[in-house]
NUROMAR-15695 format. One record per atom (N, C-alpha, C, O): residue in one letter; x, y, z. Coordinates in steps of 0.05 Angstrom, whole numbers, plus 5000, padded with zeros to 4 digits. Last residue first. Example, Ala and Ser with C-alpha at 12.3 -4.5 7.8 and 13.67 -1.06 7.14 Angstrom:
BEGIN
S525749555142S527349795143S525850015157S526850235161A526448865156A524649105156A526449345156A528549345169
***
This chain:
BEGIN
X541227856592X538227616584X539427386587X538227176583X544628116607X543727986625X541027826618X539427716632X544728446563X547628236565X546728086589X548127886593X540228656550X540428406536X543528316540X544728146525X540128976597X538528776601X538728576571X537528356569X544529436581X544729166597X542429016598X543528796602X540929586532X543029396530X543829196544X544028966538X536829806557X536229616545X538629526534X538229316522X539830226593X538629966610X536929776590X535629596601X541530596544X543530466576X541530226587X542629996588X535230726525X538130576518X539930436528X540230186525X535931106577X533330826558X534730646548X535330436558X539231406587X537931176609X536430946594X535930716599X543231816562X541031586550X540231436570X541431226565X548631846595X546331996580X544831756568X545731526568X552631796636X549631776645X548231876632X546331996642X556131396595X556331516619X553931526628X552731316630X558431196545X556831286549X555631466574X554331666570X562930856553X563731096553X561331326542X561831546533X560430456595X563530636607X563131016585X562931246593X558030276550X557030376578X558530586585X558130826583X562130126520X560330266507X558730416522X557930636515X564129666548X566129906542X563830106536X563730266555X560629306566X562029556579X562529676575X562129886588X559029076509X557429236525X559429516549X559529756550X564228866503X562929186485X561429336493X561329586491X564428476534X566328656540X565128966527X565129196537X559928166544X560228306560X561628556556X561028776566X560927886490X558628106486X558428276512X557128486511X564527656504X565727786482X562828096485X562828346484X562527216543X564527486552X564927676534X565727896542X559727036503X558027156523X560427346531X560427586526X558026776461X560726886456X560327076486X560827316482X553626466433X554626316456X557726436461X559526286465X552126756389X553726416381X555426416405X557826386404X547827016407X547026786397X550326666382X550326496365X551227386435X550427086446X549126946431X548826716439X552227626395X555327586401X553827286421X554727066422X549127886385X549827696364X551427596371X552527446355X547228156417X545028006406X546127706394X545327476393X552028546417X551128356445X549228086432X549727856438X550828836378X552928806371X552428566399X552728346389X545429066382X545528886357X547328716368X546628476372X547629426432X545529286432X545128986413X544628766423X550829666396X552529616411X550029336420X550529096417X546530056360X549329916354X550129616379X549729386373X544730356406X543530216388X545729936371X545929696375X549930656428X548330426443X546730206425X547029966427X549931026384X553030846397X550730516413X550430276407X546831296381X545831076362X548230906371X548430666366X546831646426X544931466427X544431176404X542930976405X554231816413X552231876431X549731576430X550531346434X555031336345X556131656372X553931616393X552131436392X559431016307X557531056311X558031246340X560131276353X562630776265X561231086271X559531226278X558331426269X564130376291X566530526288X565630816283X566831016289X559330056286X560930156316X563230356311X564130496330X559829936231X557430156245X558730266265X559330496265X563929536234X563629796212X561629956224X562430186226X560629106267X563229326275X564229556257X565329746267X556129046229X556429136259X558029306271X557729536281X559028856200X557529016184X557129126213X558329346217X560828316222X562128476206X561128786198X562928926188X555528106244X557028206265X560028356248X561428496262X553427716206X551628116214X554928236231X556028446225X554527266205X554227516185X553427826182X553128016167X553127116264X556427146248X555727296220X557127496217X547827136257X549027306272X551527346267X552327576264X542727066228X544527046216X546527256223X547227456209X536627036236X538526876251X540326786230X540126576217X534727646220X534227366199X535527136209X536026976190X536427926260X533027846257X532127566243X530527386247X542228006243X542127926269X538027866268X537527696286X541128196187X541827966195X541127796218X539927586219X538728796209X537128526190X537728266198X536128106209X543328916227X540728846252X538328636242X536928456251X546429036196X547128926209X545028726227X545128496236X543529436165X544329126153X544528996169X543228786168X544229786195X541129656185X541329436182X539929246191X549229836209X547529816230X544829636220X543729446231X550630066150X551829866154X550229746185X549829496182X546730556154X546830246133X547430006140X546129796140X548830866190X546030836193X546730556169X547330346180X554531086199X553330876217X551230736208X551130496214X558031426149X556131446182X555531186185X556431056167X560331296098X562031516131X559831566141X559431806142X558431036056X560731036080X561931216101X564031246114X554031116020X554631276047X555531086069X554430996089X554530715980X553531015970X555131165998X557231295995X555230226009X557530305991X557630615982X559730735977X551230136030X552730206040X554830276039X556330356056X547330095987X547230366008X549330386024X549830596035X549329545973X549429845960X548930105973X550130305967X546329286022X550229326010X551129515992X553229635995X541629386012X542329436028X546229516028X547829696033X541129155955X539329405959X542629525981X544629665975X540828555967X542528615953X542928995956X545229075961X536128576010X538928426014X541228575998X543028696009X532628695971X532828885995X536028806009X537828966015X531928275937X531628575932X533428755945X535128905936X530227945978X531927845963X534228075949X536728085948X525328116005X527928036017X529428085997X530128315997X520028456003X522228345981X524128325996X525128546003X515928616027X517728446040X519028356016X518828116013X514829166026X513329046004X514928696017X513728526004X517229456062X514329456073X513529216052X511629076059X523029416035X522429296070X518629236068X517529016072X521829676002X522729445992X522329266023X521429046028X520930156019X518130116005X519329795998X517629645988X525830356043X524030316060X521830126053X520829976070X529430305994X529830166025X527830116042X527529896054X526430735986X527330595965X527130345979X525330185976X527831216020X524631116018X524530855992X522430815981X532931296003X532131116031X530231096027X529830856029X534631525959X534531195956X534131165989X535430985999X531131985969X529731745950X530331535957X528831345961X535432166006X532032166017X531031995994X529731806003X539432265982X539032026007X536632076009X535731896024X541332295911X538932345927X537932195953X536032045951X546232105897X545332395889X542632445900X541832675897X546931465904X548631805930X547032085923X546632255940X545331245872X543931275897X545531525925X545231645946X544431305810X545731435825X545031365861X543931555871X540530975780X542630815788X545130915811X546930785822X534431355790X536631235768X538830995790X538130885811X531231635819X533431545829X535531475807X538031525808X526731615785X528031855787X530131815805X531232035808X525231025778X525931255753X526831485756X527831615737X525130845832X527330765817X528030985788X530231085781X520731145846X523231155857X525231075840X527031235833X516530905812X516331165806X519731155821X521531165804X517930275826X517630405803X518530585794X520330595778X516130355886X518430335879X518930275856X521030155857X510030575879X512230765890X515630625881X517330775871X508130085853X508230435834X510430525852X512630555842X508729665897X509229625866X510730035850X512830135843X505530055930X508429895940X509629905916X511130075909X500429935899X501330195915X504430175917X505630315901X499429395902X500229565877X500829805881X502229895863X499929145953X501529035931X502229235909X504429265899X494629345966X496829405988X499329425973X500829615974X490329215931X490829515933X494229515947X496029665939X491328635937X491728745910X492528965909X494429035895X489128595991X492628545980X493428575967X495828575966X484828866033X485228936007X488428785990X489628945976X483328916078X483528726068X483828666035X483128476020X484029346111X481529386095X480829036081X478528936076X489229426123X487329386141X483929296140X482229226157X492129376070X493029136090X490329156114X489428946122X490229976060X489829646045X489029456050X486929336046X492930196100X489830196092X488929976090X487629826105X497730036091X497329956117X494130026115X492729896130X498830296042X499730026039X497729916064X496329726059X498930846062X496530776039X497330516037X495430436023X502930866097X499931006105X497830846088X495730746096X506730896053X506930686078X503530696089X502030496086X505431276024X505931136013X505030896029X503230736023X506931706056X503731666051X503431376040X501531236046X511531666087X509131576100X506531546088X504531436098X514731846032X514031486042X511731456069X510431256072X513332296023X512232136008X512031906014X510131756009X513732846045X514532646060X512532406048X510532336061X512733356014X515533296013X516332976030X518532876031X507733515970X508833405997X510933265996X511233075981X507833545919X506233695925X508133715965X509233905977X512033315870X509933215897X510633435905X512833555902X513033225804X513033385825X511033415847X508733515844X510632715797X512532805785X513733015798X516032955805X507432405842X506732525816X509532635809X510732595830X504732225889X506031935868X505332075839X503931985820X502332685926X505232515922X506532395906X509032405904X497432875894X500633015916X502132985914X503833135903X495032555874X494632845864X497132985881X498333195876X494132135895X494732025859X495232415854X495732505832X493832165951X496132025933X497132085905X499332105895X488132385952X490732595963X493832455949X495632585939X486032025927X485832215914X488232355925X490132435910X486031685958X487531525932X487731835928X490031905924X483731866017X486931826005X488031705980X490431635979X478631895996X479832175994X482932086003X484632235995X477531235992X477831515970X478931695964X480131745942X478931106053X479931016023X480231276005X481931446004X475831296089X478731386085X479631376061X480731556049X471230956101X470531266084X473631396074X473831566056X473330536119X473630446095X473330686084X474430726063X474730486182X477830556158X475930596133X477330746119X469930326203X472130636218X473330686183X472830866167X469329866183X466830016177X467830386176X467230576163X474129586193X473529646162X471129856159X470829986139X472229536248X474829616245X474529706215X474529956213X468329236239X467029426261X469829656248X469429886240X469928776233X467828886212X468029196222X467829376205X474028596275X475028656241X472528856223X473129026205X473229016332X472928766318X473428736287X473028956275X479829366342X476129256345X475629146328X476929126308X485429456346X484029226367X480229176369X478729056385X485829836321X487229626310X485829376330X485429136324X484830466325X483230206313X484329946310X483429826290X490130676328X487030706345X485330446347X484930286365X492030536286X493830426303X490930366327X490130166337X488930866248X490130536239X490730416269X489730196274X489431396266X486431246263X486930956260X485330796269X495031476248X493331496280X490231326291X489331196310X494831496209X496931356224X495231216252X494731026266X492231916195X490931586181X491931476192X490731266197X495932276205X493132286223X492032016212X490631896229X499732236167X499832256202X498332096215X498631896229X497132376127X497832046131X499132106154X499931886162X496132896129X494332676130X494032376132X492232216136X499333356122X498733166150X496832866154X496432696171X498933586078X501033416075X501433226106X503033036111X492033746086X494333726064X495733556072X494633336075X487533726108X489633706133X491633776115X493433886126X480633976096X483533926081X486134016104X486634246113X477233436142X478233696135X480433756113X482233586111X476232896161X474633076143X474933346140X472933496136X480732836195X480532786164X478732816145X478932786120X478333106235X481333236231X480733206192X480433366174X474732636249X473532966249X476833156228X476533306209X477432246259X476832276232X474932616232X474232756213X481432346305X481932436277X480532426253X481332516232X476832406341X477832586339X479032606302X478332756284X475231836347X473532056339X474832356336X473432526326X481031556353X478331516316X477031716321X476931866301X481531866403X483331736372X481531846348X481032036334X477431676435X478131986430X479131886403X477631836385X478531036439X476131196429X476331496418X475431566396X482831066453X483930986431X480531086416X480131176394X487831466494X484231396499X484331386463X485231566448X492731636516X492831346502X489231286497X488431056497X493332116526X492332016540X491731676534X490431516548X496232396468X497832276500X496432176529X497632156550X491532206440X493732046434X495532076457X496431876468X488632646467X487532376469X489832166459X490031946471X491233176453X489533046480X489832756472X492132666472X491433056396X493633046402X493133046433X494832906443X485333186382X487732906383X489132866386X489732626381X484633726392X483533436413X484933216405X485633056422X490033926361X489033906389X487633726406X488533606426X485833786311X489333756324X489233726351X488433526363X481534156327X480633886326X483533696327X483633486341X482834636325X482334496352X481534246354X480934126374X484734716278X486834746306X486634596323X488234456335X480234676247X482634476245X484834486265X486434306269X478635126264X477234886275X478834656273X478934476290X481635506248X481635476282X480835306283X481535196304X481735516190X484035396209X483935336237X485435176249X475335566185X476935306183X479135326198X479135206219X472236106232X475436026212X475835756207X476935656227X468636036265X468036086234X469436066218X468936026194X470136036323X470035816304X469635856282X470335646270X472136616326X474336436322X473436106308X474835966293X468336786347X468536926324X470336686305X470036596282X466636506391X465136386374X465836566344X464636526323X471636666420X471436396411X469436386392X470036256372X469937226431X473237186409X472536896398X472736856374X465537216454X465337256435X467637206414X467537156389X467936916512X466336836488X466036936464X466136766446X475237086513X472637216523X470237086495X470437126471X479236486529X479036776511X475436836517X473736676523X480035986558X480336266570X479936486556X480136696568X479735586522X478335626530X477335926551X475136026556X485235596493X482735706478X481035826489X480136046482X488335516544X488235736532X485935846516X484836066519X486034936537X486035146560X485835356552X483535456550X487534756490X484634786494X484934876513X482835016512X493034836492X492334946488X489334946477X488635096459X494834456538X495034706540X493534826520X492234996532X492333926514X491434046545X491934366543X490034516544X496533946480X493533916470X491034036497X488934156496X502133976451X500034036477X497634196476X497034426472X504333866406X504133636415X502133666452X501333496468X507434316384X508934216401X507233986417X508233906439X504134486343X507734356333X508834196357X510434006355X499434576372X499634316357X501934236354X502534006359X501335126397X500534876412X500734506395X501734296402X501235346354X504135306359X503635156376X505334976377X496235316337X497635176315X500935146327X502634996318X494535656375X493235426362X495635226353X496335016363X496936176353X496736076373X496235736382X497935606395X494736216300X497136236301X498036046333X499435836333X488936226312X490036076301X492936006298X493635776295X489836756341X487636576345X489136266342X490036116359X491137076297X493337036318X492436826336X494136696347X486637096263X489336976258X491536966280X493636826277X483137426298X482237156291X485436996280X486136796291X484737906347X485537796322X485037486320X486037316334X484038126388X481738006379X482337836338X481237746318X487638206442X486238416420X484138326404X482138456405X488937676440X487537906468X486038036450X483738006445X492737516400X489937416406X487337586418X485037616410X496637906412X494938016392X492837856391X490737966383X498637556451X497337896455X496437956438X494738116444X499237086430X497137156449X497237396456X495337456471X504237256397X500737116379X499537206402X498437426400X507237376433X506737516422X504137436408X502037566410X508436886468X507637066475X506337326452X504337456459X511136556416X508136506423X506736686448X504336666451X513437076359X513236826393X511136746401X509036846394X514937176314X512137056325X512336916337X511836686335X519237526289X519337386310X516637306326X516237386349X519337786229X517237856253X517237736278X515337806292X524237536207X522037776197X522137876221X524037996232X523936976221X526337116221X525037386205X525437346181X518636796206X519136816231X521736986245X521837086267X518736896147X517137076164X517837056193X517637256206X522736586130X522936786132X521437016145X522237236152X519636076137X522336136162X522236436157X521736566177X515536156100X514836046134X518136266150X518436466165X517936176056X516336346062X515136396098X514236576112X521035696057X522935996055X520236206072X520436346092X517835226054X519135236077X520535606080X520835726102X513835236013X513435306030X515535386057X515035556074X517735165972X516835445965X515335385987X514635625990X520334675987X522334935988X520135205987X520735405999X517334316018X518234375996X519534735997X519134946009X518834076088X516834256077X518434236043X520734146042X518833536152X520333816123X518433936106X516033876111X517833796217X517333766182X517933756163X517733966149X516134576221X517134356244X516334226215X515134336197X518735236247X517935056231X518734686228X520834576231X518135756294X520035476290X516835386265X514435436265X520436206343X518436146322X519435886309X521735826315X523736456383X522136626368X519236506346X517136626338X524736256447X524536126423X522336376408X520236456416X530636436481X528036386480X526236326456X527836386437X536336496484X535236216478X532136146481X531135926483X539036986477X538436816512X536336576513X535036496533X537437156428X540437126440X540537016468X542736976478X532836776408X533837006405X536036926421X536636696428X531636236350X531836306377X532936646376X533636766356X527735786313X529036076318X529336096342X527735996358X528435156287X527135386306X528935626311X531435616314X525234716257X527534796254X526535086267X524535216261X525534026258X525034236258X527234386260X529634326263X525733326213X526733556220X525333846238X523233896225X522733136268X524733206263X524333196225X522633056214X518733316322X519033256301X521133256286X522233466294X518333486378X516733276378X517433106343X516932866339X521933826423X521033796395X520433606398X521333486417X521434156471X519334116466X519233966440X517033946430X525734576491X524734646471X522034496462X520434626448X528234156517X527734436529X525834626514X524534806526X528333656500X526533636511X526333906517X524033956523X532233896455X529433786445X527533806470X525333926467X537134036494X535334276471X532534176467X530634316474X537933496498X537233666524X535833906505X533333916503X539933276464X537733156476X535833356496X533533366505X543233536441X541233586419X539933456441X537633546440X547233426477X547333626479X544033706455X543033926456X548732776470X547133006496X546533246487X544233276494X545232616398X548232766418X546632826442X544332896442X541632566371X542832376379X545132396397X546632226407X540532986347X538632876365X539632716379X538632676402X544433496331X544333256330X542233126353X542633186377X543434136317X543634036328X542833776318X541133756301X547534666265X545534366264X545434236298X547734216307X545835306265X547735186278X545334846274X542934806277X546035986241X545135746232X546635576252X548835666258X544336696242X546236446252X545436206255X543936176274X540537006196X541136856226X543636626225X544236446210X540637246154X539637336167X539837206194X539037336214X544836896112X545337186127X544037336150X545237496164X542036466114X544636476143X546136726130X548436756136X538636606082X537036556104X539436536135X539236566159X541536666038X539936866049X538736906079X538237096093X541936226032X545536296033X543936576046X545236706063X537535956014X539735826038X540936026047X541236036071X536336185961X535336235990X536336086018X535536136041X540935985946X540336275942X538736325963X539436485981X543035315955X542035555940X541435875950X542335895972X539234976012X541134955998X541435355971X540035555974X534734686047X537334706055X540034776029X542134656028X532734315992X531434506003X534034696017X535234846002X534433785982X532133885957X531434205972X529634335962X538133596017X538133505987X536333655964X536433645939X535733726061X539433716053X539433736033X540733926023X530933516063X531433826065X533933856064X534434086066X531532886057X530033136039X530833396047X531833496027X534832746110X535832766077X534632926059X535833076045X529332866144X532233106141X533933026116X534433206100X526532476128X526032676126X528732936123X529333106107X530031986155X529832036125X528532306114X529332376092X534332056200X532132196192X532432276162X533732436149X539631876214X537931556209X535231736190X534231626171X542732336230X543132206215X541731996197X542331946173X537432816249X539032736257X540132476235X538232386222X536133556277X536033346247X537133186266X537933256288X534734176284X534833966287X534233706275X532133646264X537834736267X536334626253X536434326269X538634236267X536435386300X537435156303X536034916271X533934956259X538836086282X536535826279X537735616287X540135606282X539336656325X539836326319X537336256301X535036336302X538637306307X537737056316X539436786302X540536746280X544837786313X542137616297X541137376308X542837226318X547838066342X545338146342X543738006326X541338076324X552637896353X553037916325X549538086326X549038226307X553237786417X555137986395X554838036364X556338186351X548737476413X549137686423X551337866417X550838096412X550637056376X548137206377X548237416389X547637606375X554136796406X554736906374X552437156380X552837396388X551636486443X553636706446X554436946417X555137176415X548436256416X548136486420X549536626431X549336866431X552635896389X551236026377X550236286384X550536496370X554435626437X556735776417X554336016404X554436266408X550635286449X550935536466X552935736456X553135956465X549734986411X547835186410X548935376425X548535616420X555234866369X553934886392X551235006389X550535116368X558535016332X558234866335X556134646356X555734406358X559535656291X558435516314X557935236315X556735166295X564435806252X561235686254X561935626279X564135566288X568536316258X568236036263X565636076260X564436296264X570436806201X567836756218X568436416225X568736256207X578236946189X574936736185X573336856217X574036936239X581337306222X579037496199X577337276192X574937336188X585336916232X583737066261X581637216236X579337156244X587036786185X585136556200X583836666222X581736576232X589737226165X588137086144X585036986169X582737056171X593237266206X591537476204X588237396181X585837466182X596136796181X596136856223X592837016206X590836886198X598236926134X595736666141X594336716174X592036676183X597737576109X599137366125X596137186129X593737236129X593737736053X594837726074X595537496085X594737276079X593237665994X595037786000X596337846033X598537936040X588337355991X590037195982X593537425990X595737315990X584437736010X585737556017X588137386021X589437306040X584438105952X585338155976X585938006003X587538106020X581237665926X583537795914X585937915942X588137835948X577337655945X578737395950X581437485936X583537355937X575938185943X575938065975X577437855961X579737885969X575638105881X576638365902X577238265917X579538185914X571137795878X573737735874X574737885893X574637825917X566337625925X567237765914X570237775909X571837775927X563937215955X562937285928X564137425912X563737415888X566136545976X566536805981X566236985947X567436935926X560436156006X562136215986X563236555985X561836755991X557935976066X558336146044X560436116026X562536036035X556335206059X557935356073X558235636045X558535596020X551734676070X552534906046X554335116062X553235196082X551334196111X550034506097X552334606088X554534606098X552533546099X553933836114X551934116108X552034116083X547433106120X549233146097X550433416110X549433506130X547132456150X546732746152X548632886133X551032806130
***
């Protein structure tokens, strides 16, 4: 996780005049950032501007992109004039509890709140910069709550229709909001199907029904209705979806579902993503998306040369720098994993961890590789470098590896002791976590 951009102070004068008062008086005149959400709105209410939260979290190769290519500049420094900015960590209690209160399903998002934490509007995803400003800024504008879309729904507004719709989709309720649809007075509905976006709403929607109903039939029929639509930068989502759906029918039957896909994803590839300036900011799912076609289709030439171009195209605009861009050199990492270049990836990995020494996520990867490739005394160095920074839910993750390895060379009290400690000082957050550790000190 990289820091956000902190204001700069613009004006000599002021830094002129600064520099002239006592330090006491200097440090009570800083603005503290918030560190909290609940800091935040407290802020909020004495300062009168909305929160944004940005939720991210360290391992989220997506959030390196919006650190690195977005989160930054002129319109950054604009956007935490107009609201109070505060990062929540997914991986902390305190980001766990926001997510489930709030509903996030994606990370990065990034959501508005007003001063008593009700939610104004939120952008979920990362986005390229010339979509993400135009989005947030309208929500920090006009506060398009989702009470508010449905009063102007009432009224008969076809775009609030959809507005509506579409805040049901960010958040993954698909029940609620074919309910809702269903409650608007017939004529609003049949005004409302004539809009592509509403139909793409509701066809989101039915599959987002049926994926939390696990119904693998709904699935395929839903998303390829979705993928015969322009979904844009969603579409290797939704291919995700149809791959996984389909993964248990018969092979012919299975290639007959996947094969109309092909086309219109070389096209969405060769024209979005694997271009010089991508269109879509989350290149390795399509990438990954378009390998797993291949591989489903039976294709190893297609699977191989896809893989091949992306870590090509990566390497030429990464150069040799791997700190100057964490979102490249991780989809770097990633496309060397999917392509199974060990060898590559071995060497790869020690360099990422040399780029970003101060968090957890590399040295952990590495670590866990080892501990897969039964090569537990070599992992368990790289291990304890993680443990040292590692926090809240990835503390456990960690700690988990760190047990794995400690019995495969028959070190059992050693893997008792970490486990505890890590328990102890984990306490009662994470239950999931907490009880897949102990069950591997008690395997």
């Amino acid at each position: 996780m990289q820091t956000l951009a902190r204001h700069r102070i613009a004006s000599l004068t002021f830094s002129l005049l600064c520099s002239l008062l006592p330090a006491a008086m200097l440090h009570a005149a800083e603005e503290k950032e918030p560190t909290t959400i609940a800091q935040a709105l407290q802020a909020s209410a004495q300062q009168h501007r909305p929160v944004l939260v940005d939720f991210q979290a360290v391992w989220c190769y997506s959030c390196y992109y919006m650190a690195s290519h977005v989160l930054g500049g002129a319109d950054w420094d604009e956007v935490k004039r107009k609201a109070i900015v505060v990062e929540a960590d997914a991986d902390s209690p305190d980001g766990q509890l926001w997510m489930k209160k709030l509903k996030v399903s994606f990370l990065p998002s990034y959501i508005v709140l007003d001063a008593n934490g009700n939610e104004l509007g939120r952008v979920t995803a990362e986005q390229p910069r010339e979509k993400f400003y135009p989005q947030i800024n309208a929500v920090l504008a006009t506060g398009n709550t989702l009470d508010s879309l449905k009063i102007n729904a009432a009224k008969g507004s076809v775009d609030a229709v959809a507005g509506v719709l579409e805040a049901f989709q960010a958040r993954d309720e698909g029940d609620a909001g074919q309910a809702w649809f269903a409650s608007l007075p017939p004529a609003l509905q049949q005004r409302a199907h004539q809009q592509g976006r509403v139909t793409l709403a509701l066809d989101q929607l039915a599959l987002a029904k049926s994926v939390e109903a696990a119904d693998n039939r709904g699935i395929i029929e839903h998303a390829q209705k979705v993928l015969s639509q322009d979904v844009g930068c969603l579409r290797p989502y939704v291919l995700d979806h149809l791959l996984e759906a389909s993964s248990k029918l018969p092979e012919a039957q299975r290639k007959a579902v996947l094969a109309p896909q092909r086309q219109t994803f070389d096209h969405y590839l060769d024209s979005q993503v694997l271009v010089t300036k991508p269109a879509c900011a989350d290149q390795r799912s399509a990438v990954v998306a378009s390998a797993d076609l291949d591989k489903a289709l039976g294709d190893a030439t297609g699977e191989a040369s896809v893989l091949d171009r992306a870590i090509q195209l990566t390497r030429q605009r990464l150069g040799n720098q791997l700190a100057s861009d964490r979102n490249l050199a991780d989809n770097l990492r990633a496309y060397l994993v999917r392509a199974g270049r060990a060898g590559e990836l071995d060497d790869y990995q020690r360099k990422l961890i040399a780029a970003y020494p101060n968090d957890y996520v590399y040295a952990y990867r590495y670590g866990r590789s080892l501990v897969d490739a039964g090569k537990p005394a070599d992992a368990l160095p790289y291990l304890a470098q993680a443990a040292d920074k590692a926090y809240g839910a990835n503390r456990l993750a960690v700690a988990l590896q760190q047990v794995k390895a400690l019995k495969a060379l028959h070190r059992v009290d050693d893997a008792k002791k970490i486990a505890g400690d890590v328990l102890e000082t984990n306490g009662p957050w994470f239950p999931k976590q907490a009880a897949a550790l102990k069950a591997a000190v008690n395997a």
